[in-house]
C-alpha positions in Angstrom: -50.1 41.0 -18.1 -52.8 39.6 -15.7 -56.5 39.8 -17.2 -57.5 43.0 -15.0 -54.2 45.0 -16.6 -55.7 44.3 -19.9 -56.6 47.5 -21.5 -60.1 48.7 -22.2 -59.7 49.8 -25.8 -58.4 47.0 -26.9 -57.5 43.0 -26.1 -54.4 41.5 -24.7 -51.9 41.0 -27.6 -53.4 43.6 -29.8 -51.4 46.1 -32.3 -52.3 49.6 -32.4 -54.4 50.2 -35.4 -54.9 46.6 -36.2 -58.2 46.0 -34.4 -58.2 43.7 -32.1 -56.2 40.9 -34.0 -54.0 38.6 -31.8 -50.4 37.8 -32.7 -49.5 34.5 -31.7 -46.1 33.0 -31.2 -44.3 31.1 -33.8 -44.9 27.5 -33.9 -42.1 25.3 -33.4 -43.1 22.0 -35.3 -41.0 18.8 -34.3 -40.2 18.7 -38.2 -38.5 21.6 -38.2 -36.5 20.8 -34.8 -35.5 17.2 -36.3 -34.4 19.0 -39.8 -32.1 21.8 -37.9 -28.4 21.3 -38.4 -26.4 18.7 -37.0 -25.1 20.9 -34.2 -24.9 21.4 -30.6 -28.3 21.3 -30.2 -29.0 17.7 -31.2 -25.7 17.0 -29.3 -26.7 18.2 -26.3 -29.8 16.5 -26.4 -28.6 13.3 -27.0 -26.3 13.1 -24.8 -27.2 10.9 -22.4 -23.8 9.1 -21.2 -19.9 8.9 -21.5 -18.2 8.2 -24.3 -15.7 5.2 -25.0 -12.6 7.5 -24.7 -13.8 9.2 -21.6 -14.7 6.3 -19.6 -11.3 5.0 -21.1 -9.1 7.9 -19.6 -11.4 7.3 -16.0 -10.0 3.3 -16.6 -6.7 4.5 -17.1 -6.5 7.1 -13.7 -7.9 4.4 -12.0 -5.7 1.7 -13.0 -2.4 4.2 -12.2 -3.6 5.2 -9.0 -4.3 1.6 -7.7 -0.9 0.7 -9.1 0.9 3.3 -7.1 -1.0 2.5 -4.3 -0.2 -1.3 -4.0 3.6 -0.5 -4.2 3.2 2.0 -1.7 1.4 -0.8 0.1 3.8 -3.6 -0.5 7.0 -1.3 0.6 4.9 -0.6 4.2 4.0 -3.9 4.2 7.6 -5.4 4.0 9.0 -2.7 6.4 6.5 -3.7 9.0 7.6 -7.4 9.1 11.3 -6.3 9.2 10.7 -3.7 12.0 8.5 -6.8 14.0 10.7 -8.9 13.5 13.4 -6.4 14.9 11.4 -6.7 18.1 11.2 -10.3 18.1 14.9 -10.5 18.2 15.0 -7.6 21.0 12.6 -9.8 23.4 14.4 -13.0 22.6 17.8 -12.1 22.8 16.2 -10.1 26.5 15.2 -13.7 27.6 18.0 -15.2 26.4 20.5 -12.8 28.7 18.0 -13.7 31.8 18.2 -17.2 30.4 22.4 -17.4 31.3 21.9 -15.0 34.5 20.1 -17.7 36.2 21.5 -20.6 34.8 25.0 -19.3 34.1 25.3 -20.7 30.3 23.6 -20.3 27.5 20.4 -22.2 26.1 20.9 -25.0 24.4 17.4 -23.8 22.1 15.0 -21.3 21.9 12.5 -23.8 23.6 14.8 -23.6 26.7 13.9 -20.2 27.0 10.3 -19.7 26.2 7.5 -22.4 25.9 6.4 -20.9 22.9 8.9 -19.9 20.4 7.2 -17.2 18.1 7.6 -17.4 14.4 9.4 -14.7 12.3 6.8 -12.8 10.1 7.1 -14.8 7.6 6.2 -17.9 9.3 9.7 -19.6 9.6 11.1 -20.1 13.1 14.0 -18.0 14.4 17.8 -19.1 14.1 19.9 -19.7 17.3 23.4 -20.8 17.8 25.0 -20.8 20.7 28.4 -19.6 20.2 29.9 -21.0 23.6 29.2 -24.8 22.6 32.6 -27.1 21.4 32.2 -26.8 17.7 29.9 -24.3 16.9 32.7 -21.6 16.2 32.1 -22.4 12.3 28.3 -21.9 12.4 28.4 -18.1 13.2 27.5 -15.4 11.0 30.3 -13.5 9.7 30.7 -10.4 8.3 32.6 -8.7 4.8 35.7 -9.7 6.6 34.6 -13.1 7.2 35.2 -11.7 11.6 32.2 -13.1 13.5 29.7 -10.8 14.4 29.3 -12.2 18.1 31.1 -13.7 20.2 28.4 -15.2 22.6 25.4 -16.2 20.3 23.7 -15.8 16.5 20.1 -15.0 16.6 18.3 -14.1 13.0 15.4 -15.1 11.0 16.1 -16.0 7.3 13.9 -13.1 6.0 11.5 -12.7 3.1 13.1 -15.6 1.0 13.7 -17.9 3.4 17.7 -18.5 2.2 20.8 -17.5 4.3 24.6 -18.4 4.2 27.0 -17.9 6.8 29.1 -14.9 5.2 26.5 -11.6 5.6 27.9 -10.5 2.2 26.3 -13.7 0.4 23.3 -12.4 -1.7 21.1 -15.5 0.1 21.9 -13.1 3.4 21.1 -9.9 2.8 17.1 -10.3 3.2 18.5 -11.5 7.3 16.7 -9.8 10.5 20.5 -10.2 12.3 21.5 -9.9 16.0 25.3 -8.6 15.6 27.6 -7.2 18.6 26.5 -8.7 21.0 23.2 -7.1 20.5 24.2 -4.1 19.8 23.0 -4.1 16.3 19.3 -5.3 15.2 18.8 -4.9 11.6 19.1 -6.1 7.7 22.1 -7.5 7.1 22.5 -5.7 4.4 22.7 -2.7 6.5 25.1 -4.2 8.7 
């Protein structure tokens, strides 16, 4: 109530039949808000931070998410160098056909073909073997059956570990970007 609503008969605050005497609001001391209960009051207004367990259980999401993450990561990561390296082997073993079209044999290396010979994804240089050459009938990749899998040239990179035998089965093999059928097949080798 504003100063010009106050009534004429009596002041603001005033009880009927009292006079004129003002009641006034209950003091709240800072004794008797320091001696209340240990309740949700004095929680709530202390509570300035996180606690121990719940900045723990943040750590923990965090932690699990980043770890799921990375895996998801490294498996996208690994399939990307296997599919480029795919197309490595699909532009060399290209060059390498227009290599024997115009000379009418095969190269004797990679370097006959291009000037630069690109790397395989993991930094180690592609394999070739020409297959036609006296001798080199015992340096091609073979398969469960221990049959060739070309009959013209092997082209491969040694994959991730950088180990390969000549029988695809071998566990040192099965990490191989291959060239098999006559190009037919680009792939693992443990998919061959």
């Amino acid at each position: 109530m504003g100063i010009a609503e106050t009534p004429i008969g009596g002041s603001r605050g005033s009880s009927p039949g009292v006079g004129g005497s003002r009641r006034r609001p209950p003091i709240l001391s800072l004794a008797r808000v320091r001696s209340a209960p240990r309740g949700w009051s004095r929680r709530w207004r202390n509570d300035r931070g996180f606690s121990l367990v719940e900045t723990l259980v943040v750590c923990a999401l965090i932690g699990t998410l980043s770890a799921m993450a990375a895996t998801t990561g490294v498996a996208a990561l690994k399939r990307a160098r296997i599919t480029r390296a795919i197309g490595d082997l699909r532009t060399l073993d290209t060059d390498i056909r227009a290599y024997e079209l115009e000379h009418h044999q095969w190269p004797a290396t990679l370097a006959d073909v291009r000037m630069v010979v690109p790397n395989d994804p993991w930094g180690r240089p592609y394999v070739y073997t020409d297959l036609s050459q006296k001798g080199s009938k015992g340096k091609a990749r073979k398969d469960h059956k221990l049959n060739p899998i070309n009959a013209d040239f092997d082209l491969y990179s040694v994959g991730e570990d950088g180990k390969s035998a000549t029988p695809l089965p071998a566990a040192a093999s099965q990490d191989d970007v291959i060239r098999a059928r006559e190009g037919a097949f680009l792939g693992l080798a443990s998919e061959f």
